[in-house]
N, C-alpha and C positions, 0 to 999 in steps of 0.2 A: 234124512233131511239135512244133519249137517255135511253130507256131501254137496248137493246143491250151492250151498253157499262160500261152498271152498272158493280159495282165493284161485286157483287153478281149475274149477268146474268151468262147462261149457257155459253157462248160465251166466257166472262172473266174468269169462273171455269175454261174450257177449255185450253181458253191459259196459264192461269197458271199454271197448269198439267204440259201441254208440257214444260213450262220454268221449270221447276221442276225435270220433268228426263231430260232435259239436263244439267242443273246444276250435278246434279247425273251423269251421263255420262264423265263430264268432270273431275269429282272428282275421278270417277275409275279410269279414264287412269292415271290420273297422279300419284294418288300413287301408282302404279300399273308398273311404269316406270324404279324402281330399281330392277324388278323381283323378288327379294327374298320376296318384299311384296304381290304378287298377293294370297296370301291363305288371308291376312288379308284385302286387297281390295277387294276378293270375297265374304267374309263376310259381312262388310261393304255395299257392295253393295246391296245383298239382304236382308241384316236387313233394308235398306233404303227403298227399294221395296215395301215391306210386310208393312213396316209402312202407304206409303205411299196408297197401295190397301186397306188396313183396315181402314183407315182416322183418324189413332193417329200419323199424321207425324205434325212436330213444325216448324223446321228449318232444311232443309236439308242439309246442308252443318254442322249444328251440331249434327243432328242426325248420320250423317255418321261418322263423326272422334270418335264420341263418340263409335259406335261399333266398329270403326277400332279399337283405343287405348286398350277398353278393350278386345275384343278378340285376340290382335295380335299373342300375344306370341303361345297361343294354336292353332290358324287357321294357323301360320307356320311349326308348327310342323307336322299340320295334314297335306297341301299342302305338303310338304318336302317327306310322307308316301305316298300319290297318287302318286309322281310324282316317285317312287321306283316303286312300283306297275306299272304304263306306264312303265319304263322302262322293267321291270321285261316281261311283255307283247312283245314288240317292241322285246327282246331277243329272247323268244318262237317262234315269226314268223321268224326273222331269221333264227335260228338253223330249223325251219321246212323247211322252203321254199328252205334252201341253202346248207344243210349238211344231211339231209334224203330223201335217194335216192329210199326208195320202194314207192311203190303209193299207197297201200293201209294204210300204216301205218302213210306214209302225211295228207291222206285225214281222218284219221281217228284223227289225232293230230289238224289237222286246224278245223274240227269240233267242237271236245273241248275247242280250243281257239276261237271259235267264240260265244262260249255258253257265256262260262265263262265272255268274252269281252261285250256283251250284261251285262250279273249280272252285274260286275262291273259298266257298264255304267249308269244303270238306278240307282245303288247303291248310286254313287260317286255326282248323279246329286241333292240328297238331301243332302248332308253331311255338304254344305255352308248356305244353309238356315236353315237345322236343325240347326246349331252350334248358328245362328243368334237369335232362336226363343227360343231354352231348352239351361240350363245349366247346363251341364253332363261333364262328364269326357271323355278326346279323346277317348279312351277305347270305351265307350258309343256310343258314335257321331257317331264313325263307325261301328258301330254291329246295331245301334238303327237306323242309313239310308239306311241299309241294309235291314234291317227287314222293314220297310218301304217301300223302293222300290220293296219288294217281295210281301206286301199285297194290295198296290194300284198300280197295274201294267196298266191298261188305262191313270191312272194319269201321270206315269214316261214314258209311250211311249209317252201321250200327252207333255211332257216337250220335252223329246229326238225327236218327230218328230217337235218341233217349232224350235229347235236348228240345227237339221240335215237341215232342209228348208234354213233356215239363211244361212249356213256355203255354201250349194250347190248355191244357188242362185249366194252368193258373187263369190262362184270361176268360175262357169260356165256363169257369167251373171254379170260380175263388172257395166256397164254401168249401171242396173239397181239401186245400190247401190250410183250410182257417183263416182264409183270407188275409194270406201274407205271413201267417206265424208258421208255418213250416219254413217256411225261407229264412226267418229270422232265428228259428230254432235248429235246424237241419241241414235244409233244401240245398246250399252252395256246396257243402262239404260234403253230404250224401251225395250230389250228382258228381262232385269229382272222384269220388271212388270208385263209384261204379265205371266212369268213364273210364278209369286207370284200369280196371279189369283189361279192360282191351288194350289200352296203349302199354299194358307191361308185354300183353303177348308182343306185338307187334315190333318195340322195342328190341325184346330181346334176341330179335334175328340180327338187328345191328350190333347189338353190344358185345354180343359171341363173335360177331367179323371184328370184331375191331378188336376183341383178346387175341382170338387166331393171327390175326395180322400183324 
């Protein structure tokens, strides 16, 4: 029994994991709560993540401010450019859906906006972990998650189907969730770990070119 409880049993590894991303969870939301920060809490979050699946995380609570502070400025700028881009999209379907009236030229424009909306999505889903892991220029960030998301595409559906899961569950099945207390308790910092499962593999084909190099 008193192995169980050893401060090195799987049992204690375990729960301290879980204490772990929730600590990290709790640190998303809240500086995540002024809005204009959430590109540099999205940051933050997954440089914390990846630390934390690779096993070079310290302290979490300083591992995080440490990537907040120093990515802030560029990861607002970058969020600031998605969140044009959403718009920019949210615009396109309006004007399809509500000002073009032939049907073939709808169904041929919502086509292309469903392509494109896919790129973008598997694109945009490495852009916070990229920024977390290389230090490139926004320039970069975003052409280099791009081209990413088009070479590992099992990878960025595996990301995009853990998230579309999440997001359906919560809306069609709250109860399941507890109705918003996993998310407050968990949910942010749980789904970024699991997503790091894959961005460490993926990652680390670049991070080896760029030792060798």
């Amino acid at each position: 029994m008193p192995g169980i409880f050893a401060a090195d049993s799987a049992l204690m590894r375990t729960l301290t994991r879980i204490a772990d991303v929730m600590i990290l969870n709790i640190l998303f939301i809240a500086t995540s709560l002024p809005i204009v920060t959430i590109g540099a809490s999205l940051t933050a979050l997954n440089a914390t993540a990846l630390r934390i699946v690779s096993g070079n995380d310290h302290s979490i609570t300083r591992d995080y401010f440490t990537a907040f502070r120093r990515d802030f400025r560029q990861s607002t700028v970058i969020a600031l450019l998605l969140a044009a881009i959403g718009g920019a999209f949210a615009a396109w379907y309006f004007v399809v859906t509500q000002l073009v009236t032939d049907a073939v030229l709808q169904f041929v424009l919502l086509a292309a906006w469903y392509v494109l909306l896919f790129v973008a999505a598997t694109s945009i889903l490495f852009v916070f972990p990229y920024l977390a892991t290389f230090d490139d220029t926004t320039r970069d960030v975003l052409r280099n998650a791009r081209l990413i998301g088009l070479r590992h595409p099992l990878a960025a559906l595996a990301v995009l189907a853990i998230t579309v899961l999440a997001i359906v569950v919560t809306v069609f099945s709250p109860q399941v969730t507890g109705y918003g207390l996993f998310w407050l308790l968990i949910g942010f910092g749980g789904l970024a770990v699991v997503h790091a499962v894959v961005f460490t593999r993926v990652f680390a084909r670049y991070t080896a070119a760029a030792v060798a190099a």
